[in-house]
C-alpha positions in Angstrom: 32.4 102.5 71.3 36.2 101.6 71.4 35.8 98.4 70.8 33.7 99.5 67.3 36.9 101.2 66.1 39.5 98.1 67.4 40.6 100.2 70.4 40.7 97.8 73.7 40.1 99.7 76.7 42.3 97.7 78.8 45.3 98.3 77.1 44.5 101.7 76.6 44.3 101.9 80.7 47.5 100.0 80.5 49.1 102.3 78.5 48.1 105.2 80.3 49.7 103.5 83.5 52.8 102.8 81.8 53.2 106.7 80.7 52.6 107.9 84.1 55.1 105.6 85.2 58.2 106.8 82.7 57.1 110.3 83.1 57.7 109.9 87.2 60.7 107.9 86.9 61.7 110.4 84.3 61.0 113.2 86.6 62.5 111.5 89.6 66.2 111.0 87.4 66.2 114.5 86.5 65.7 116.1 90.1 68.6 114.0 91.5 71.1 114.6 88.1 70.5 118.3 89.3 70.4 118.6 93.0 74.0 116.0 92.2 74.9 119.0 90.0 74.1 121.7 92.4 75.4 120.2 95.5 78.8 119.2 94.1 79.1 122.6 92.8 78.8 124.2 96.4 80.7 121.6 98.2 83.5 122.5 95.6 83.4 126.4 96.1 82.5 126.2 100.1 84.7 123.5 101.3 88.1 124.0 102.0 89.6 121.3 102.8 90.3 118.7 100.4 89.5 115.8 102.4 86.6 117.1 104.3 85.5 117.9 100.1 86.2 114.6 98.8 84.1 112.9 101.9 80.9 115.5 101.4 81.4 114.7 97.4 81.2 110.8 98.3 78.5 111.1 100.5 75.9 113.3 98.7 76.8 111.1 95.7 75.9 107.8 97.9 73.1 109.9 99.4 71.2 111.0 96.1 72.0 107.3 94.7 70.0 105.8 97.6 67.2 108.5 97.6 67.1 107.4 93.4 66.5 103.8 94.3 63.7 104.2 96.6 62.4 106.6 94.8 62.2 103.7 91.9 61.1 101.2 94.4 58.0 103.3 95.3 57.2 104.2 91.9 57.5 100.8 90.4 56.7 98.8 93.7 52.8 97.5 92.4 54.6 96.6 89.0 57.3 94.3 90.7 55.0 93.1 93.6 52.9 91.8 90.5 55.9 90.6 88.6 57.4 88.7 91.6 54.5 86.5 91.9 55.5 84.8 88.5 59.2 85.0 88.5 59.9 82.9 91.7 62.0 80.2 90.0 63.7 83.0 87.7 64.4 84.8 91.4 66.2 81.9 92.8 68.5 81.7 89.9 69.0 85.2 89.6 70.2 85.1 93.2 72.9 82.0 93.1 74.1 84.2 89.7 74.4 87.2 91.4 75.5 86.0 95.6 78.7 88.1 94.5 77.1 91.4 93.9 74.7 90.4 96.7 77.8 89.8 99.0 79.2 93.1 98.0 76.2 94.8 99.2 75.8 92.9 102.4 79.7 94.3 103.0 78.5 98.1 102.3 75.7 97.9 104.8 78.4 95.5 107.5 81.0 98.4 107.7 78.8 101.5 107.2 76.6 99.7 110.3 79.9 99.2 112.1 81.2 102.2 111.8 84.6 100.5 110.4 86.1 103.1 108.8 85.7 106.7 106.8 86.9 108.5 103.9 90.6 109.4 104.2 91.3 106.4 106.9 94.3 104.1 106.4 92.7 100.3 106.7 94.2 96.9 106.1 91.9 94.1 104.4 94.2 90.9 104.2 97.2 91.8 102.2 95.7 94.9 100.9 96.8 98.0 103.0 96.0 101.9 101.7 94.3 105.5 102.3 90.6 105.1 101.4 89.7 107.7 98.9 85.9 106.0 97.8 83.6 104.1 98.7 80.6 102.9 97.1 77.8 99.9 97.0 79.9 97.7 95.5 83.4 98.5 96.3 86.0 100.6 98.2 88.8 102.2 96.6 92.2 102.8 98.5 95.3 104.4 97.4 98.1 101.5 98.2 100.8 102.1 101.1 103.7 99.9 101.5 105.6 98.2 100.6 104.4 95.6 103.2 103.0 96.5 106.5 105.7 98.5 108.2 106.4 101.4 105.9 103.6 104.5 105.4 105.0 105.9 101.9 102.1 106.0 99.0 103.4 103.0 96.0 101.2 105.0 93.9 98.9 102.3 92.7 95.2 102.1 93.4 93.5 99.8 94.6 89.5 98.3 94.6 88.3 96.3 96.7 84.9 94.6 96.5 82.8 95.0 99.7 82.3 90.9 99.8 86.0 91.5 101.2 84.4 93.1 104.7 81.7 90.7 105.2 84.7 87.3 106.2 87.5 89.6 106.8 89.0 91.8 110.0 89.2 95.7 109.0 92.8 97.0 110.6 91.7 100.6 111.1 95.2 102.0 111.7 93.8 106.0 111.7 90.9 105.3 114.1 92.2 108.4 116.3 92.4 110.3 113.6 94.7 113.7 114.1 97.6 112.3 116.5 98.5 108.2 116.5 100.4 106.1 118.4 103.0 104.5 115.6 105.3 101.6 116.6 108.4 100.2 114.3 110.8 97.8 115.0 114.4 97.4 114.8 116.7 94.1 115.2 119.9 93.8 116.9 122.1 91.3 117.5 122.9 90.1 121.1 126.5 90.8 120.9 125.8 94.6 119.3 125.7 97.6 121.7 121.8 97.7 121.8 121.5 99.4 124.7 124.0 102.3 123.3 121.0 102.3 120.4 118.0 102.1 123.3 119.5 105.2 124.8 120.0 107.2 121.6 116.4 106.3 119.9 114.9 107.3 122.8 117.0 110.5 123.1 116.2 111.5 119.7 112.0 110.2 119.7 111.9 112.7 122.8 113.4 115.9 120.6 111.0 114.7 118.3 108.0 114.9 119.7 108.6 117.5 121.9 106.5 120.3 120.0 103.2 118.9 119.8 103.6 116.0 122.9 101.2 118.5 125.2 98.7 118.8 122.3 98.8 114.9 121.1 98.5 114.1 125.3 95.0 116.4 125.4 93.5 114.7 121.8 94.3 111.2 122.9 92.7 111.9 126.7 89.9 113.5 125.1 89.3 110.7 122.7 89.3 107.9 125.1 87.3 109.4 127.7 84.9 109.9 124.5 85.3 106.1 123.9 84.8 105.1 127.4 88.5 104.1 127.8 91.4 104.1 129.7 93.8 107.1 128.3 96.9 105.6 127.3 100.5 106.7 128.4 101.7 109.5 125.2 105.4 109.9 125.7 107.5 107.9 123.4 109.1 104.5 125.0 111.3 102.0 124.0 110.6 97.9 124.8 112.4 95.2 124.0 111.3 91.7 122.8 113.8 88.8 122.1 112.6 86.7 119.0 115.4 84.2 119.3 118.3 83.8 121.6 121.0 85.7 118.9 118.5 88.7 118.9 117.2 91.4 120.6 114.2 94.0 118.9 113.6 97.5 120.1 110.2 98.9 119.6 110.0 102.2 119.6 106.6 103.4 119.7 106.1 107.4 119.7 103.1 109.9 119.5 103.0 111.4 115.9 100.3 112.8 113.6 98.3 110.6 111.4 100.0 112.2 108.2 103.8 112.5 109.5 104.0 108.9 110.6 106.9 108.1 107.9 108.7 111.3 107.7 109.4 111.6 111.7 110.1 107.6 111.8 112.8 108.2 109.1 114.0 111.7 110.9 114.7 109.4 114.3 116.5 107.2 112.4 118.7 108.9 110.2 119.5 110.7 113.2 120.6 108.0 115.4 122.6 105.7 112.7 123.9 108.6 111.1 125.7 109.8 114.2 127.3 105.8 115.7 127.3 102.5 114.5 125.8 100.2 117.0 126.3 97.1 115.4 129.5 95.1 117.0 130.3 97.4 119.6 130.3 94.8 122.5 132.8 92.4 120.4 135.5 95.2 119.7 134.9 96.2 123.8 135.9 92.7 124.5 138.7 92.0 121.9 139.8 95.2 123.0 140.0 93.9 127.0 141.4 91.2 125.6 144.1 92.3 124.6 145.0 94.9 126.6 148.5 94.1 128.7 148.0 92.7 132.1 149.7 93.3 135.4 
């Protein structure tokens, strides 16, 4: 009878299917655009911390994404079963145009699987060094810190970086213990200055420093290696010495600080020490000095 009035019944079935299919996906769009809604909304009332808020935010977003494209896959998965049986050569193209993207997602799955780093970590991807404040499928943002590797001040630029980065590249994780670190800098003297004047001083001063949470930042760091299965390191602040050439001599100073007063206390030790005697020379005017002083 359908076919008397030019009606074909199988594109009227085909139809049908097609509706039920836009209606689902319709359906499935809405119900994540609201529970996104409704969760971001109590994460931003409940949660009082701003970092542990901006990781839940990033999270339920990445969460609800996923749940969206599986719930796609599932609805659609007949349609592009049937579909991928005729589009093999288009497939193979689509995959050399897109290895990028591709890459980019192989990195999201490499450093969520590894565990490389979270939200509000400070990492370094080649010459790219910052606070991570996203992360997505295709990219992680970071807020830049520098300049260059040695310095912890914010240059107030942002930075993305696509996750193809993590899939060739070492991660430097440089927060991995989170609340209390162990920072290390460096400073050059000259063989003839009065480094060991300076070695005294630094560590005089990284002790006064340190001395109001060193008990506490002992505990976290015990607790955290005996977590990790290793070896608790030694906490109070020491001073080594390394000799790049024969004309110099470097002290590192490595202290225990926390994660987010790395810069202020390394600039605290050494305004204090420089501020108070000048290092540089000091063996040269002691010998001038003996030098010149009368004999007999």
């Amino acid at each position: 009878m359908l076919e008397t009035i030019g009606i074909n019944p199988a594109e009227l079935a085909a139809s049908e299917t097609l509706l039920k299919l836009l209606i689902s996906t319709a359906l499935l769009i809405t119900v994540v655009v609201v529970v996104r809604a409704l969760s971001a909304r109590y994460i931003r009332r409940n949660v009082a911390s701003m970092e542990l808020r901006r990781r839940w935010l990033v999270h339920s977003r990445n969460g609800l994404l996923l749940f969206m494209l599986l719930g796609l896959i599932i609805i659609w998965g007949e349609e592009l079963r049937t579909l991928a049986l005729s589009v093999v050569a288009i497939a193979v193209a689509f995959v050399v145009a897109t290895k990028e993207l591709i890459l980019c997602v192989t990195g999201s799955i490499l450093k969520a699987g590894a565990g490389s780093f979270n939200i509000g970590d400070r990492i370094q991807v080649k010459d790219f060094r910052g606070d991570v404040i996203d992360q997505s499928l295709l990219a992680t943002t970071i807020l830049e810190v520098g300049p260059g590797k040695l310095t912890h001040q914010r240059t107030g630029r942002m930075i993305v970086i696509p996750n193809a980065l993590f899939v060739a590249e070492p991660v430097i994780n440089e927060s991995y213990t989170h609340d209390y670190v162990l920072h290390v800098f460096t400073i050059p003297f000259k063989r003839t200055a009065n480094w060991q004047a300076a070695q005294q001083a630094l560590l005089a001063s990284a002790n006064e420093h340190c001395a109001s949470y060193l008990a506490e930042a002992k505990r976290y760091l015990k607790r955290l290696n005996e977590y990790r299965g290793l070896d608790a390191p030694s906490v109070e602040p020491r001073i080594t010495l390394q000799m790049p050439s024969a004309e110099e001599v470097h002290l590192v100073v490595r202290i225990p600080v926390l994660t987010d007063r790395r810069s202020s206390i390394e600039q605290s030790i050494l305004s204090e020490v420089f501020s108070q005697q000048e290092f540089s020379g000091a063996k040269e005017k002691a010998l001038e000095q003996e030098g010149s002083a009368p004999t007999g």
